[in-house]
SELUM-637291 format. One record per residue (C-alpha): residue number from 1; x, y, z; residue in one letter. Coordinates in nm, 3 decimals. Each point is the difference from the previous one (the first is absolute). Last residue first. Layout:
REM residues N
+-----+---------+---------+---------+------+
! seq !      xx !      yy !      zz ! type !
+-----+---------+---------+---------+------+
! NUM !       X !       Y !       Z !    A !
...
+-----+---------+---------+---------+------+
***
This chain:
REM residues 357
+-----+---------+---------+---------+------+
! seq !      xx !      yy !      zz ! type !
+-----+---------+---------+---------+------+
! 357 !   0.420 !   5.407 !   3.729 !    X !
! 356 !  -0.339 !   0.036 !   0.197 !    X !
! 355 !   0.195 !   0.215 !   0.310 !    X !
! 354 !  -0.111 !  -0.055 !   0.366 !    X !
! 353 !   0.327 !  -0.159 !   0.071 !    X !
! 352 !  -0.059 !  -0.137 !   0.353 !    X !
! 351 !   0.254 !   0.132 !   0.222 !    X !
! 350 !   0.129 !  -0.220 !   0.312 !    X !
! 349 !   0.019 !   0.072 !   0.370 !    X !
! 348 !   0.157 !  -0.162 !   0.292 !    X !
! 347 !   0.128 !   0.246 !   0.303 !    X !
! 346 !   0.345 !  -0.051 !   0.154 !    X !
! 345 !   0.120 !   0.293 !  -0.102 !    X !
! 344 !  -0.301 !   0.223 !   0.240 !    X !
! 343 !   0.000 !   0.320 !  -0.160 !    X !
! 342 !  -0.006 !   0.355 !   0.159 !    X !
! 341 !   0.162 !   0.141 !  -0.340 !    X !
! 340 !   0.328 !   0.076 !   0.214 !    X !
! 339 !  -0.013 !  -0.256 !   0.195 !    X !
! 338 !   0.011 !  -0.248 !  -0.290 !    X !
! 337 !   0.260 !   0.215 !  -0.141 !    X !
! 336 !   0.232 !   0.035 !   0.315 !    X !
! 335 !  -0.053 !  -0.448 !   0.010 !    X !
! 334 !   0.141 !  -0.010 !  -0.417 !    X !
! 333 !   0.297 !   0.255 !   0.084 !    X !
! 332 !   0.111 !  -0.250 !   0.313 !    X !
! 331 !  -0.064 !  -0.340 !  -0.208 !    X !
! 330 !   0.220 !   0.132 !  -0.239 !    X !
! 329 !  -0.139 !  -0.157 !  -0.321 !    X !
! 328 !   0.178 !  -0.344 !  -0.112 !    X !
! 327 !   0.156 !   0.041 !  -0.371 !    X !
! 326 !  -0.094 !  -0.304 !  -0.269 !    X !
! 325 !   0.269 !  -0.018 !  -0.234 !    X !
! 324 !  -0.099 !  -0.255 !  -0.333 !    X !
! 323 !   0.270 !  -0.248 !  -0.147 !    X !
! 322 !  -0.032 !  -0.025 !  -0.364 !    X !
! 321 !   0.262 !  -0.306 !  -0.162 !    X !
! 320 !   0.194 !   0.108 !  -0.275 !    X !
! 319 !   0.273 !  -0.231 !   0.018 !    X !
! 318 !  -0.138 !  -0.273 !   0.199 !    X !
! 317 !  -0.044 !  -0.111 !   0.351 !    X !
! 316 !  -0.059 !  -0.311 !   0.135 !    X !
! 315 !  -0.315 !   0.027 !   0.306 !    X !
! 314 !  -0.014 !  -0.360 !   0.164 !    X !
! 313 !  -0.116 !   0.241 !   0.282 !    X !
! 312 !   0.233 !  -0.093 !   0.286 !    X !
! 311 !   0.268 !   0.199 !  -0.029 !    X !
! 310 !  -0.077 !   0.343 !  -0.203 !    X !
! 309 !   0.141 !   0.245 !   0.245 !    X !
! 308 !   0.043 !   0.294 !  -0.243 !    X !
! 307 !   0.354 !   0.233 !  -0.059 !    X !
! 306 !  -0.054 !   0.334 !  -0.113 !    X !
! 305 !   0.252 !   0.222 !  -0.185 !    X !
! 304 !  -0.129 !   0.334 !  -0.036 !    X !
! 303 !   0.057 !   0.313 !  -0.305 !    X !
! 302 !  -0.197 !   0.285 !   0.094 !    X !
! 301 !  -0.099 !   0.260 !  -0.249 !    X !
! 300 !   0.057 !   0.412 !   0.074 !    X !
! 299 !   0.345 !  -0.038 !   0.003 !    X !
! 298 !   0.228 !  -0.040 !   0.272 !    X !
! 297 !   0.203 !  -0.263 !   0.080 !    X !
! 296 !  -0.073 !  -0.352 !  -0.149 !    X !
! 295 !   0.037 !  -0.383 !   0.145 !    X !
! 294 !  -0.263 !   0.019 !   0.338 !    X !
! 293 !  -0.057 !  -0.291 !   0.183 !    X !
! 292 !  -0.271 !  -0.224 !   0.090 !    X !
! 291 !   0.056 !  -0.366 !   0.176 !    X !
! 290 !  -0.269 !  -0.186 !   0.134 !    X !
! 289 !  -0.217 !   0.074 !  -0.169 !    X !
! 288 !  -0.323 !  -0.267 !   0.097 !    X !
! 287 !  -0.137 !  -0.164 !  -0.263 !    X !
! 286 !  -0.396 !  -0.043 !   0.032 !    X !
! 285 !  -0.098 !  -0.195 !  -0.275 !    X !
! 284 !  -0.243 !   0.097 !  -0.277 !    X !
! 283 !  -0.409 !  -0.166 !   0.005 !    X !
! 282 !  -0.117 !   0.188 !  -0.326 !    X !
! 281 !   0.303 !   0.111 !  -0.160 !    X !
! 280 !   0.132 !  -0.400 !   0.051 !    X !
! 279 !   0.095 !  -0.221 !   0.288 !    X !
! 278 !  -0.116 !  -0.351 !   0.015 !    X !
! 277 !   0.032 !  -0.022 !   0.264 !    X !
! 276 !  -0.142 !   0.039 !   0.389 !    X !
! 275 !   0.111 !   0.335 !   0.218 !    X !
! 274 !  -0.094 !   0.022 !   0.375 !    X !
! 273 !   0.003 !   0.304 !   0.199 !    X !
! 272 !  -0.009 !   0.278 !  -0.265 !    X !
! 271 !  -0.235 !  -0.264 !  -0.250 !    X !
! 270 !  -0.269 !   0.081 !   0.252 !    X !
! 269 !  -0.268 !   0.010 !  -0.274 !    X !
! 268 !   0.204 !  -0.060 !  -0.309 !    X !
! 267 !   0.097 !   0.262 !  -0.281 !    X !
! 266 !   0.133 !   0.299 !   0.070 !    X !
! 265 !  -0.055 !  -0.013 !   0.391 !    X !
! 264 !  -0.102 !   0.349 !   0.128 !    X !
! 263 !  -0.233 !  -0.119 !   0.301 !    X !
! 262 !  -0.215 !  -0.199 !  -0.203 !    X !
! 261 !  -0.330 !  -0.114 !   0.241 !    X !
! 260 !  -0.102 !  -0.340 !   0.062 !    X !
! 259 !   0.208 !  -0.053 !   0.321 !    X !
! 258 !  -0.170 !   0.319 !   0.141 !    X !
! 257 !  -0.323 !  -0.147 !  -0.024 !    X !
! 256 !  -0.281 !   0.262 !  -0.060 !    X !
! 255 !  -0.259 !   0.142 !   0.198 !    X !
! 254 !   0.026 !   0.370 !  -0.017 !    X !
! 253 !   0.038 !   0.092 !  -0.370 !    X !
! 252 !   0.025 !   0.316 !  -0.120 !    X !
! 251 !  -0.173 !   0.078 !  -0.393 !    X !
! 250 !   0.076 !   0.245 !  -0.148 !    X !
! 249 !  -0.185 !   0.054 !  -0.366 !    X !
! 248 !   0.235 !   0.085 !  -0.296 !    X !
! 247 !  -0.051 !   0.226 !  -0.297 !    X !
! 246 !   0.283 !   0.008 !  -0.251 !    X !
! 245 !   0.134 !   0.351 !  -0.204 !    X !
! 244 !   0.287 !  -0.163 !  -0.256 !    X !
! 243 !  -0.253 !  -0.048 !  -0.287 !    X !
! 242 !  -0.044 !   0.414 !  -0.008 !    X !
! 241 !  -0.306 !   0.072 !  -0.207 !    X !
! 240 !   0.035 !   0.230 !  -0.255 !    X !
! 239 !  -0.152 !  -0.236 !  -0.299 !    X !
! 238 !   0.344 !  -0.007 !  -0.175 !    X !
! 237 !  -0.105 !   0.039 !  -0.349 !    X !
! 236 !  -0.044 !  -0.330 !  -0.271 !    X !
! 235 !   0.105 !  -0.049 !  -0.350 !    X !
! 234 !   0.080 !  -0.331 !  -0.007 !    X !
! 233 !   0.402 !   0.091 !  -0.163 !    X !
! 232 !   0.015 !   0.318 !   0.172 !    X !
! 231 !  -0.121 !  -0.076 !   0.353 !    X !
! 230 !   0.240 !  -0.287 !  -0.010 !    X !
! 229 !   0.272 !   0.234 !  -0.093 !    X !
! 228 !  -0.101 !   0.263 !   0.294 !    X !
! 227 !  -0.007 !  -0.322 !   0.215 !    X !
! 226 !   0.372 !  -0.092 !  -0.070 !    X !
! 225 !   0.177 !   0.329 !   0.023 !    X !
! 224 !  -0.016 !   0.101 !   0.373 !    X !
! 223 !   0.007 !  -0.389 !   0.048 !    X !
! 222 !   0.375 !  -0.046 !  -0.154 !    X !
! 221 !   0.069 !   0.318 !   0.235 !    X !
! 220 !  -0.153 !  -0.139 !   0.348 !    X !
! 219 !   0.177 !  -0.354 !  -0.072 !    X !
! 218 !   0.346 !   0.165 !  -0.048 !    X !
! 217 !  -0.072 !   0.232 !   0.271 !    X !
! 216 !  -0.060 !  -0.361 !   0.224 !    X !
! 215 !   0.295 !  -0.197 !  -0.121 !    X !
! 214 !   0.271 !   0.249 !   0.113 !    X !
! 213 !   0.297 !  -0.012 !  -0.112 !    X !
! 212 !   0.165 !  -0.384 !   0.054 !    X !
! 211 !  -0.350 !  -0.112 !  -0.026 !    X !
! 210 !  -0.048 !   0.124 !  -0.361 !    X !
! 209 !  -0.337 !  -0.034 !  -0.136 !    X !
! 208 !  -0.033 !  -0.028 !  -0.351 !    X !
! 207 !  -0.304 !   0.100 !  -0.224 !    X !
! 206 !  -0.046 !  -0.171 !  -0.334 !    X !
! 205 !  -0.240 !   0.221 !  -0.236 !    X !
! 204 !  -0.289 !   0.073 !  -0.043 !    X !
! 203 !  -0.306 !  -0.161 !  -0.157 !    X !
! 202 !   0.148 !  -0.319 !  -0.124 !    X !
! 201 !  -0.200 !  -0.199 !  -0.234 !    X !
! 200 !   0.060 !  -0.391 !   0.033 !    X !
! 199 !   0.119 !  -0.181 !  -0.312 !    X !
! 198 !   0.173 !  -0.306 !   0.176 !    X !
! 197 !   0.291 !   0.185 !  -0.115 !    X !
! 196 !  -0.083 !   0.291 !   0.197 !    X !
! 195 !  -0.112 !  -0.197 !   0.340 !    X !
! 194 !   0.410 !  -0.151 !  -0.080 !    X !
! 193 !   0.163 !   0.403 !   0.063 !    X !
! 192 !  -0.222 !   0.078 !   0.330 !    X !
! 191 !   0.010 !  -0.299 !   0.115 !    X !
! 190 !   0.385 !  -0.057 !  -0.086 !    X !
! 189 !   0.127 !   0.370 !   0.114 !    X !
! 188 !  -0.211 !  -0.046 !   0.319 !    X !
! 187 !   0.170 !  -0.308 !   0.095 !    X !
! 186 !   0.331 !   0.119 !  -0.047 !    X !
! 185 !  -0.050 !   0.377 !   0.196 !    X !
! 184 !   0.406 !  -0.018 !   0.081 !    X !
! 183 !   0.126 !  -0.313 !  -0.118 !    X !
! 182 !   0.387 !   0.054 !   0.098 !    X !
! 181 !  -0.099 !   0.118 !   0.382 !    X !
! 180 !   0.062 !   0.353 !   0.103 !    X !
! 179 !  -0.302 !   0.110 !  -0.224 !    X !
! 178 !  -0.262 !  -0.142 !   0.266 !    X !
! 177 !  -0.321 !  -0.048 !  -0.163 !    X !
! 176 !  -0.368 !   0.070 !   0.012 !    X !
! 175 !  -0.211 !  -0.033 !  -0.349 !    X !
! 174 !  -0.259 !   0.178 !  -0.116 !    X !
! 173 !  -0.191 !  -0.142 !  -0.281 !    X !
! 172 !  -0.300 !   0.100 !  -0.261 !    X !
! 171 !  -0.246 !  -0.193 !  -0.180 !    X !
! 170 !  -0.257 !  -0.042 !  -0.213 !    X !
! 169 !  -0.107 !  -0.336 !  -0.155 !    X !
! 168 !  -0.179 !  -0.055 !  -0.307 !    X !
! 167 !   0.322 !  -0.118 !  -0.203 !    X !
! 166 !   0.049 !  -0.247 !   0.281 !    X !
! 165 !   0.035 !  -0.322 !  -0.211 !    X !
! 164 !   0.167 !  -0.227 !   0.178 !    X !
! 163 !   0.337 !  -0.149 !  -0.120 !    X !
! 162 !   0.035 !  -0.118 !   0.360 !    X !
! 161 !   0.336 !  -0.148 !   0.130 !    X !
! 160 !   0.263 !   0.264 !   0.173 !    X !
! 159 !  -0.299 !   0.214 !   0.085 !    X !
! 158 !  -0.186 !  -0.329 !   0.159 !    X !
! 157 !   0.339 !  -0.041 !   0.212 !    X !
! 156 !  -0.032 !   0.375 !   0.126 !    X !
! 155 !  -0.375 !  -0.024 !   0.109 !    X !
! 154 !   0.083 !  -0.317 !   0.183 !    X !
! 153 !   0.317 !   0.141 !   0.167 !    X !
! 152 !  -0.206 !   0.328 !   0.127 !    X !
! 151 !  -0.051 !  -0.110 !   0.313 !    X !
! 150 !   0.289 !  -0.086 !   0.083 !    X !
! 149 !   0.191 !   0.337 !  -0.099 !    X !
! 148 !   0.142 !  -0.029 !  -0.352 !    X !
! 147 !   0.390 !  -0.064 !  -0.059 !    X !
! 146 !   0.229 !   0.253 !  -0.099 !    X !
! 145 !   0.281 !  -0.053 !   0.248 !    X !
! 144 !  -0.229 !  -0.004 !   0.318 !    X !
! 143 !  -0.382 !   0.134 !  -0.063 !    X !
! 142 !  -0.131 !   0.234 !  -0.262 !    X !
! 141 !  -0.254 !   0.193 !   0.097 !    X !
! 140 !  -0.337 !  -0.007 !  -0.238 !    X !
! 139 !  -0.251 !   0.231 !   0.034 !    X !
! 138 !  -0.221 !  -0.074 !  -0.290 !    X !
! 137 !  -0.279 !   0.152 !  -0.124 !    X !
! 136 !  -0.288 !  -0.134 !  -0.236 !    X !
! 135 !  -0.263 !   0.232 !  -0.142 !    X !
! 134 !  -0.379 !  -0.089 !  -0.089 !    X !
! 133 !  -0.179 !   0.354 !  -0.174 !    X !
! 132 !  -0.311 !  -0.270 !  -0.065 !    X !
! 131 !   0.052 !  -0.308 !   0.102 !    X !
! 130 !   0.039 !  -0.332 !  -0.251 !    X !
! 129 !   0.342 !   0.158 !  -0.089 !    X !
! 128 !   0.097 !  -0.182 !   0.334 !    X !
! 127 !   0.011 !  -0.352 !  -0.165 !    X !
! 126 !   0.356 !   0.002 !  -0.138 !    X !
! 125 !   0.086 !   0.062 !   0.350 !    X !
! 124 !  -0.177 !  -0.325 !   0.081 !    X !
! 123 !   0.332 !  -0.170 !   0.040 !    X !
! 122 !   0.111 !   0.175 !   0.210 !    X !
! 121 !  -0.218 !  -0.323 !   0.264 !    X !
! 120 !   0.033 !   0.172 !   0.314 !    X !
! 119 !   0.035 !  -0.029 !   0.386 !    X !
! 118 !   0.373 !   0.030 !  -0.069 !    X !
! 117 !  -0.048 !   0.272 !  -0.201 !    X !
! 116 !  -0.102 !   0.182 !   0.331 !    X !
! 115 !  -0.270 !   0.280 !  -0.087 !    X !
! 114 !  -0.067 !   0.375 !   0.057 !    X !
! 113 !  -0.322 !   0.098 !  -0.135 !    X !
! 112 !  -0.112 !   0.291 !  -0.156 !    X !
! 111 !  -0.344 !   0.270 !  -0.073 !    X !
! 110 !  -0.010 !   0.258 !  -0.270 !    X !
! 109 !  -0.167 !   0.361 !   0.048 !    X !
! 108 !   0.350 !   0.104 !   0.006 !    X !
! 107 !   0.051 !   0.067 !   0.364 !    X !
! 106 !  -0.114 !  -0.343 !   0.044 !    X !
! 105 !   0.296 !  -0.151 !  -0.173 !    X !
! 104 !   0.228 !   0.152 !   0.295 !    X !
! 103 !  -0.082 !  -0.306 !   0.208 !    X !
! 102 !   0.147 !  -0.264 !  -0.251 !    X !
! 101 !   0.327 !   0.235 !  -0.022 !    X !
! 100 !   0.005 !   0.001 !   0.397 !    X !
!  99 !  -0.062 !  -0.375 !   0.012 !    X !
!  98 !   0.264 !  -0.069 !  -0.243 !    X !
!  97 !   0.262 !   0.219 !   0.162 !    X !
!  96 !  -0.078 !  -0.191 !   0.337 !    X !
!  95 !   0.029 !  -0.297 !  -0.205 !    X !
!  94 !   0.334 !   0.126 !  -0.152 !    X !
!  93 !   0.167 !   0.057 !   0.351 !    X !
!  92 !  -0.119 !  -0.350 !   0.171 !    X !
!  91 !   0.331 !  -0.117 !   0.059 !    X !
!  90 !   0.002 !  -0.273 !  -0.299 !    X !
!  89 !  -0.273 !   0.181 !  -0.248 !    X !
!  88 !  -0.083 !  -0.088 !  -0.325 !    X !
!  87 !  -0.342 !   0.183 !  -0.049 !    X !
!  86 !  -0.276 !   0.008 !  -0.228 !    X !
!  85 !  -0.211 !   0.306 !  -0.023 !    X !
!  84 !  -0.345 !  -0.023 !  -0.174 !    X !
!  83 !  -0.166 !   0.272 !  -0.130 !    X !
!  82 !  -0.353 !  -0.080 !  -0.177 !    X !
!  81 !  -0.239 !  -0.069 !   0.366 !    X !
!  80 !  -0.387 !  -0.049 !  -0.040 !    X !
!  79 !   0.006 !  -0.261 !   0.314 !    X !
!  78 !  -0.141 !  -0.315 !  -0.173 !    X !
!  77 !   0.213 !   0.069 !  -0.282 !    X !
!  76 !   0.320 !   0.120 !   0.162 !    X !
!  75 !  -0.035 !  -0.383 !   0.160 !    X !
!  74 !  -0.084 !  -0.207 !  -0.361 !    X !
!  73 !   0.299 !   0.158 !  -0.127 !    X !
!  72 !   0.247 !  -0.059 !   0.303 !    X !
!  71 !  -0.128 !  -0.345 !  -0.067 !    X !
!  70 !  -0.253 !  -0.117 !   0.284 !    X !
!  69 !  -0.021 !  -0.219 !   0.265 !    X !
!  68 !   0.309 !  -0.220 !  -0.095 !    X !
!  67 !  -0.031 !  -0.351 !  -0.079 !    X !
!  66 !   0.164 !  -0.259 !   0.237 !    X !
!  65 !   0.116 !  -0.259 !  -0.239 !    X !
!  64 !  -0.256 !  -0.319 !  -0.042 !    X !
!  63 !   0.043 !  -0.280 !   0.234 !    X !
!  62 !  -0.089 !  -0.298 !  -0.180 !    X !
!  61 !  -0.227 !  -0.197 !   0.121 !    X !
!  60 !   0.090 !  -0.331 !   0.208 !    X !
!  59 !  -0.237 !  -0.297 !  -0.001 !    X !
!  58 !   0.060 !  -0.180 !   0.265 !    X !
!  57 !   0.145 !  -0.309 !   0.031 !    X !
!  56 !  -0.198 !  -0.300 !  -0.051 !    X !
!  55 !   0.083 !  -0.279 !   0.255 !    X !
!  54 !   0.175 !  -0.265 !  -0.105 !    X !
!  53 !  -0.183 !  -0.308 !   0.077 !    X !
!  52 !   0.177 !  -0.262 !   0.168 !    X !
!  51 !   0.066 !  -0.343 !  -0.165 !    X !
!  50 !  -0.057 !  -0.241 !   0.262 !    X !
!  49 !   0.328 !  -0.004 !   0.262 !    X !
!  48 !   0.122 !  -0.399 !   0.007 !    X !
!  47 !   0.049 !  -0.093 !  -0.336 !    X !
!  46 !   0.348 !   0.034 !  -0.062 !    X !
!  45 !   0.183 !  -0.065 !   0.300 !    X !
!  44 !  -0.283 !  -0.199 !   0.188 !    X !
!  43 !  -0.057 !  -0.245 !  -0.319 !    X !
!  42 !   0.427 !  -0.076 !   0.014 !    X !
!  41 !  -0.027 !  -0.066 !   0.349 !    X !
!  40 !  -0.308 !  -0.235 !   0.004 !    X !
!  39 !   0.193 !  -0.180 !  -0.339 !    X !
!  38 !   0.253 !  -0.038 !   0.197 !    X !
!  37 !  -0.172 !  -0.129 !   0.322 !    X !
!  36 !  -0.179 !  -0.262 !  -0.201 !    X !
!  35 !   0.345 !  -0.144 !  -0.232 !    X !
!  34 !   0.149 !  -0.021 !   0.353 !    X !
!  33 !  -0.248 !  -0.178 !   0.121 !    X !
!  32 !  -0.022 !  -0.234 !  -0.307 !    X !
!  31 !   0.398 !  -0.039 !   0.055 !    X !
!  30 !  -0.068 !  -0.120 !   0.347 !    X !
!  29 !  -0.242 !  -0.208 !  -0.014 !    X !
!  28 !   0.178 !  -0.216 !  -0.307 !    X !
!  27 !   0.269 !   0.030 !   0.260 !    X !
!  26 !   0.318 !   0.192 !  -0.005 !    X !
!  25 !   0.389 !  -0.118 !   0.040 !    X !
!  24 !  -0.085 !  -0.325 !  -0.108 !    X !
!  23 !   0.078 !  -0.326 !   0.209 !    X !
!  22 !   0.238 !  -0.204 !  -0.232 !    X !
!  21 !  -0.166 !  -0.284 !  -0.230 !    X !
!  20 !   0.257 !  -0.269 !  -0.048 !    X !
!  19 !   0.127 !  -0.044 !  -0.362 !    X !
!  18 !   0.075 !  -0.385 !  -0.105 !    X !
!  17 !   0.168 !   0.007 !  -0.341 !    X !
!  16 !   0.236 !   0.247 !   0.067 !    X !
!  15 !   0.040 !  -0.173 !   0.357 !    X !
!  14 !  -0.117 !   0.065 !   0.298 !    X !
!  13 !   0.115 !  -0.145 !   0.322 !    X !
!  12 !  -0.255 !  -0.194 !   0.186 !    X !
!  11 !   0.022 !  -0.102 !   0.345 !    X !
!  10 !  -0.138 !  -0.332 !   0.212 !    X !
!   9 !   0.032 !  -0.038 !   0.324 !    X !
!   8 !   0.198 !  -0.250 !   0.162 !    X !
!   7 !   0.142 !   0.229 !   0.242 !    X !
!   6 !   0.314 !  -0.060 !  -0.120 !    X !
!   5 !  -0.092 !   0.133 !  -0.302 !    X !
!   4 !  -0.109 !  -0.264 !  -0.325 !    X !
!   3 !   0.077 !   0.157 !  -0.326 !    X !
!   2 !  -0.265 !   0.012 !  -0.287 !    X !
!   1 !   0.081 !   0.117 !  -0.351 !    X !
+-----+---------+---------+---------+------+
***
């Protein structure tokens, strides 16, 4: 259809029949440049890094468990000792009583070790028949309501679950106990009962120590009676020789630095003027009293109440929790004894145990 404008010029409308081409949105140009830069894009996404080598880790070995010197075995081997004396001590009472019993062994013509079953497999108990005239001993205190002391937890949760055979094994135990508490002596009733069913031999029998009386006769006593029944059963003497006599060199120091030297601290170098946790028997806190009163009248025992500044420890206490006293000297008796003897206090000198054992 054409229609005449009044300009003369000529337009066409389109029909069905008559379609007139409309501009396009996009070029044949365009759309191939399009197509290009896509096809760019998508190769950059996915193709742009080269495959990267992975880089072959290391090879990791496995870290084996730290093994242990020696067995307790393989040690009174190489040293020619047959007594050993375990100890479960929390305070440090029954490892001084081990060391003393291990000591005494001498006397005997026999020779002992005292020993942390913490440091230990027990397990080679049923392997001490492989020494001649071998004897175990156990100090054992018992810690809390019943409980073993910490170092003795391991040795007390293979009692509860070994069916070992320790029919070769000798033995005898002392325990140290408080009978004021409910389990008085607990943990030395069960080694000293469960070392029986195992099948272990014991040579004497259970000594308890009462701290409530006095823990130290009761130790003195049980010993009066133990060595003359270890005598009997290997059929040795007493040799004569004192095992308590020790020979020490002295040795005075002139050059030393004073920060490096103990001054009476339990545990820690310079733990009086600065205490770090954890706090245990070996590194205690320093509680101040601060309250200490006396509840009885007369009587030849004293009955306190004492109140201890534990703030700032992280210390919680428990029922049956040990707490140590450590006095102060008078300064003024300790200075008229120093002039006394003509001594210089502040003078630095150690003893060198001269003894084998």
């Amino acid at each position: 259809l054409i229609i005449m404008g009044d300009a003369g010029m000529k337009q066409t409308v389109p029909t069905p029949e008559n379609p007139v081409e409309q501009d396009s949105l996009f070029s044949t140009t365009d759309l191939f440049l399009i197509s290009l830069i896509t096809g760019l894009l998508t190769y950059w996404f996915f193709f742009r890094k080269k495959k990267e080598e992975i880089p072959e880790l290391p090879k990791i070995s496995p870290v084996a468990s730290p093994v242990r010197d020696s067995t307790f075995i393989e040690k009174m081997k190489k040293t020619g000792r047959n007594i050993v004396v375990f100890y479960g001590s929390q305070t440090g009472t029954a490892e001084e009583f081990a060391n003393r019993l291990s000591k005494d062994a001498h006397r005997y013509g026999l020779r002992g070790m005292a020993a942390d079953p913490e440091e230990y497999d027990l397990s080679d108990l049923s392997r001490l028949s492989e020494i001649d005239k071998s004897l175990a001993v156990f100090c054992m205190a018992t810690y809390g309501e019943g409980d073993p002391t910490d170092n003795a937890q391991d040795f007390y949760d293979w009692l509860q679950e070994t069916d070992a055979d320790l029919s070769g094994l000798r033995f005898a135990v002392f325990g140290l106990g408080n009978k004021t508490y409910e389990h008085f002596n607990a943990m030395g009733k069960y080694v000293d009962k469960r070392l029986e069913e195992l099948g272990a031999q014991r040579i004497f029998e259970l000594g308890m120590g009462d701290d409530d009386g006095n823990l130290e006769e009761d130790f003195i006593t049980w010993r009066e009676q133990f060595w003359p029944a270890v005598c009997e059963h290997f059929g040795v003497e007493a040799t004569g020789e004192e095992s308590s006599i020790r020979q020490y060199e002295l040795v005075v120091h002139t050059d030393v630095n004073m920060n490096k030297v103990y001054t009476g601290e339990m545990g820690r170098l310079k733990s009086y003027e600065t205490q770090k946790p954890p706090f245990d028997a070996k590194n205690p806190f320093l509680a101040p009293v601060t309250v200490n009163r006396k509840l009885n009248e007369g009587g030849e025992r004293h009955l306190m109440h004492l109140e201890l500044d534990i703030s700032n420890s992280k210390i919680r206490y428990e029922s049956g929790d040990h707490v140590a006293v450590y006095p102060a000297n008078d300064s003024s008796l300790v200075n008229q004894i120093g002039e006394i003897l003509n001594t210089d206090l502040d003078t630095i000198m150690s003893l060198n145990n001269l003894d084998g054992e």
